[in-house]
N, C-alpha and C positions, 0 to 999 in steps of 0.2 A: 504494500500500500504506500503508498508516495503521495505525501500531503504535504502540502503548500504552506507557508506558515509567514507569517511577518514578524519583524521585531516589534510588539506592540502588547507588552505586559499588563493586563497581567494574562492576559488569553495565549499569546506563545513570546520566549526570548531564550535566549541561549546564556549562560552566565560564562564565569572566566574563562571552564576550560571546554566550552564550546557544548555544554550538554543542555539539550533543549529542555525547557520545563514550562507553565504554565497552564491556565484550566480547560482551553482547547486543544494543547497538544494532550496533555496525559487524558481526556475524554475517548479522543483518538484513537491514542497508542490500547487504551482501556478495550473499546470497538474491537480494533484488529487484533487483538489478543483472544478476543474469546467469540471471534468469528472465524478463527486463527485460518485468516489472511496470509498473506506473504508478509514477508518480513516490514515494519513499520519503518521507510525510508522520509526522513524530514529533508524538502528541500526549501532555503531561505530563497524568499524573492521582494519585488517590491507590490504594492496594492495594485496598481494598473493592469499588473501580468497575471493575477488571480487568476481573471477570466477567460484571457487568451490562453492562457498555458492550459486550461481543462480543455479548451477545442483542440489546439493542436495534441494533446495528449502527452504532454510534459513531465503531468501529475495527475492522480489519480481523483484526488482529494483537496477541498482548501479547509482552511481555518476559517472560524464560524463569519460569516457576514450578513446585513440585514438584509433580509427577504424583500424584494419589490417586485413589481408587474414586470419592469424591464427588463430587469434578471434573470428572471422565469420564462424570456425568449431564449436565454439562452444556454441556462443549465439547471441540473432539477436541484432541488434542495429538501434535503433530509427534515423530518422536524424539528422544532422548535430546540435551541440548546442552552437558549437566554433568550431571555426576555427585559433590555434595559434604556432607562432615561437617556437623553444627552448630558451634558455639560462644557463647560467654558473654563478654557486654561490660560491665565490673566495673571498678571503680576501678581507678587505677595501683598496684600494686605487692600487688593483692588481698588487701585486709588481714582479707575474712571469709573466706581460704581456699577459696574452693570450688574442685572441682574438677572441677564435672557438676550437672546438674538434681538429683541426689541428695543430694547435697551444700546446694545451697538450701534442697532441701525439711526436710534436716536440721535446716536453723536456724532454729527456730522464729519469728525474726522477722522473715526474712527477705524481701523482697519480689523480686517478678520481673515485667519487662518484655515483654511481647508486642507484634506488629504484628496489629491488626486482622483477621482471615482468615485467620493465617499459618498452619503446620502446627504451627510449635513452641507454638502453646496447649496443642494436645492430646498432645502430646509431654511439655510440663512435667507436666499433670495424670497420662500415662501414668508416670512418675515418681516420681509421690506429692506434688506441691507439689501443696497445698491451694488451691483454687479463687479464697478469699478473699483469697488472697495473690498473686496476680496480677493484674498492668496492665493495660490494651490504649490502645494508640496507634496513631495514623493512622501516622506515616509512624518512618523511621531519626532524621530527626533530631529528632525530637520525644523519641523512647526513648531515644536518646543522651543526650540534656540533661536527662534524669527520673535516669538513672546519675551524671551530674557533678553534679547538684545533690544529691544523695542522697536524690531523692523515691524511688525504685528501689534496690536493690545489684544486679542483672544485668539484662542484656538477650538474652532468644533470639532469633536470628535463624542466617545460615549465618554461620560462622568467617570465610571469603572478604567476604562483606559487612561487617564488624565491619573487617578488615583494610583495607577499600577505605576505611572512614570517615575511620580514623587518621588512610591515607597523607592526602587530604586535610585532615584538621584535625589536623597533627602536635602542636598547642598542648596540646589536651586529656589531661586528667592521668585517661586509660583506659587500659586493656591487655585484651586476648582469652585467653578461657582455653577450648582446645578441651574439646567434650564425648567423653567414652569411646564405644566404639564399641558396650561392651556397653549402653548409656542410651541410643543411634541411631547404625544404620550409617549409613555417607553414602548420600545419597538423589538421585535423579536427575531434571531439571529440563528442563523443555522449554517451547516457545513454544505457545502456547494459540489455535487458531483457534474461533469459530463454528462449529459442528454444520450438515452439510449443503451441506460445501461439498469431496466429496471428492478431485475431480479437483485441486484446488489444492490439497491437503495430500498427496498425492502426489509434483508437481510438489516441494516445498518435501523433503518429505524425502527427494527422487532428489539435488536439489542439496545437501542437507547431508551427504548417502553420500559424494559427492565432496570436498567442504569440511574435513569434521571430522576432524583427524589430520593434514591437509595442511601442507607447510612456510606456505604462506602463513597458517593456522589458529596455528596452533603459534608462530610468531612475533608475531602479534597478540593471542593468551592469553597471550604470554608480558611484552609490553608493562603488562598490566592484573594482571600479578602473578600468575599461573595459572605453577604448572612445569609438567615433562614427565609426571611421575608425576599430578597431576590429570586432567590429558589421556587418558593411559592408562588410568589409568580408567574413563574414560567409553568408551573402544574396547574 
């Protein structure tokens, strides 16, 4: 199984000596273990190539992404494996106040950070932030250092993601400000196969019916900063 992964904690990252960890790799790795797949191969790439590399066949597998219509033209998606808010990655101690994509779009000078393909592009523009006024970057940590340098004042991305950043870079003088539920409810997030492969995406989501909710689940989300209440959510 060859899954696709980003650097983008807390859902997958690699630490010093290059060993992949987080709560959609070991989900995964958990899957192909006891659907005992072929061996569970992590390949790193960037957000844009997710999709491309399932058509050409790259990879077998990505790491969990949000579900939309458009996506759904082009690869199938296993269920549900979270279910989560956005949030805003802003200086420490948020000194242009915001408190939501509306709030940005308030301030007339304000700039905002996107990933590449992400949803919260058209989430900011659903919003009212002006087009002009938004970044796009390849990967977290590119957005992250466009916020600490003040080339940016926020970053969309999910709140959970923004959180995974910190815990590993506790240095950084950021803080997460979630968005309101009336500017996006939490949105739910699933592993992305290739089109046409349905007996294996069956398999996959009979083993996640059993997985997700389970204590062994629930103590491994709970490892990567997930509580009970996100969980339940997603059930």
């Amino acid at each position: 199984m060859r899954f696709a992964f980003l650097q983008e904690p807390p859902f997958c990252f690699t630490d010093a000596s290059a060993v992949l960890g987080g709560c959609d790799a070991m989900l995964a790795d958990k899957v192909c273990q006891l659907l005992e797949l072929e061996s569970f191969s992590p390949i790193e790439t960037e957000f844009a190539e997710l999709l491309p590399g399932l058509a050409s066949g790259r990879w077998d597998m990505t790491t969990g992404l949000f579900i939309s219509d458009e996506r759904l033209k082009l690869v199938d998606f296993t269920r549900p494996i979270w279910m989560l808010p956005d949030g805003l990655l802003v200086a420490k101690n948020n000194p242009r106040d915001f408190d939501g994509y509306r709030s940005v779009a308030e301030d007339g000078a304000a700039l905002i950070g996107v990933i590449s393909g992400q949803v919260q592009h058209q989430t900011a523009l659903q919003n009212n932030v002006p087009s002009e006024r938004i970044r796009i970057f390849a990967t977290q940590a590119e957005a992250a250092d466009a916020v600490a340098a003040g080339a940016v004042h926020a970053y969309a991305s999910v709140a959970m993601a923004h959180r995974g950043y910190l815990g590993r870079h506790p240095e950084a003088d950021l803080a997460v400000i979630n968005v309101p539920a009336e500017e996006k409810q939490p949105a739910a997030g699933a592993f992305a196969l290739a089109k046409g492969n349905a007996a294996l995406l069956q398999r996959i989501d009979s083993c996640l019916g059993h997985l997700l909710g389970s204590t062994w689940h629930r103590e491994m989300m709970g490892e990567y900063g997930f509580s009970g209440s996100d969980i339940d959510r997603l059930l």
